[in-house]
C-alpha positions in Angstrom: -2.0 -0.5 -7.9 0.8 -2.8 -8.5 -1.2 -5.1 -10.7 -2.6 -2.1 -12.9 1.0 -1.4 -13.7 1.8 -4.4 -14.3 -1.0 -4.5 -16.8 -0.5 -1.7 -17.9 3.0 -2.7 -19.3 2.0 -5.8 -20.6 -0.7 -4.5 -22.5 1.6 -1.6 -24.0 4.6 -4.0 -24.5 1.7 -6.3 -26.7 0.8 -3.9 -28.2 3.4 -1.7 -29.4 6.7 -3.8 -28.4 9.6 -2.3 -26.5 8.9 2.1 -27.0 4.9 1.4 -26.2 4.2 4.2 -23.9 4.3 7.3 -27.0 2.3 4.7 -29.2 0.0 3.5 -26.6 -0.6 7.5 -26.0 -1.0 8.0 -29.9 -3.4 6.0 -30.4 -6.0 6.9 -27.2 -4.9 10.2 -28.2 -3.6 11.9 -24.9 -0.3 13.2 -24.5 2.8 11.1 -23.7 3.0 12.8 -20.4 -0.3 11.1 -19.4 1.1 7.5 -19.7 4.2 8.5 -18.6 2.5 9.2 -15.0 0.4 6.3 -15.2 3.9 4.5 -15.8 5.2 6.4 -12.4 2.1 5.3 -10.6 1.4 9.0 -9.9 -2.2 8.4 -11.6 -3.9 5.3 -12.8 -5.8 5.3 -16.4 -9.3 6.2 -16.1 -12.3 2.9 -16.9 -12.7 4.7 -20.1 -8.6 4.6 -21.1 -8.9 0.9 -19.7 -11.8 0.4 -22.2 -9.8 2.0 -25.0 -7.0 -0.8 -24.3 -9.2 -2.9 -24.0 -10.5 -1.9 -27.2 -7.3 -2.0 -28.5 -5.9 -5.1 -28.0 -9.2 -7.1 -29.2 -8.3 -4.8 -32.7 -5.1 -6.3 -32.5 -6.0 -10.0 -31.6 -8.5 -9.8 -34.4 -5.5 -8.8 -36.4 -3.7 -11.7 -35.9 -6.4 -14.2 -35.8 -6.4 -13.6 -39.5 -2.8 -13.3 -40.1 -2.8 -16.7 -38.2 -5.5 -18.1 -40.7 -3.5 -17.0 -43.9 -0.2 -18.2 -42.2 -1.7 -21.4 -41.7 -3.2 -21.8 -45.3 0.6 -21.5 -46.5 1.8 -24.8 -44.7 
């Protein structure tokens, strides 16, 4: 369980920065309450909430693999 966490964090740190856990629960669209126990390590996220991270955070690379592009036409 220890690793999930820390994955868990990571992941919601990426992708939201320091206040990730209301964002992170925002945008799978459960309540705050939900991550908050998966931050406790009461429950873990379901495969289908691991897929939505998932999902997320290739959005969000895919987001700045562009912004890395248009960066690096500037130099």
């Amino acid at each position: 369980m220890t690793d999930d966490l820390e994955l868990l964090h990571r992941a919601g740190e990426l992708l939201y920065g320091q206040d990730w856990q209301s964002e992170l629960a925002r945008a799978l669209g459960i309540s705050p309450r939900s991550v908050q126990r998966w931050v406790a390590g009461e429950r873990l996220p379901a495969p289908e909430r691991w897929a939505a991270i998932h999902a997320l955070a290739v959005e969000r690379g895919e987001e700045l693999a562009h912004l890395l592009e248009e960066l690096a036409a500037r130099k």
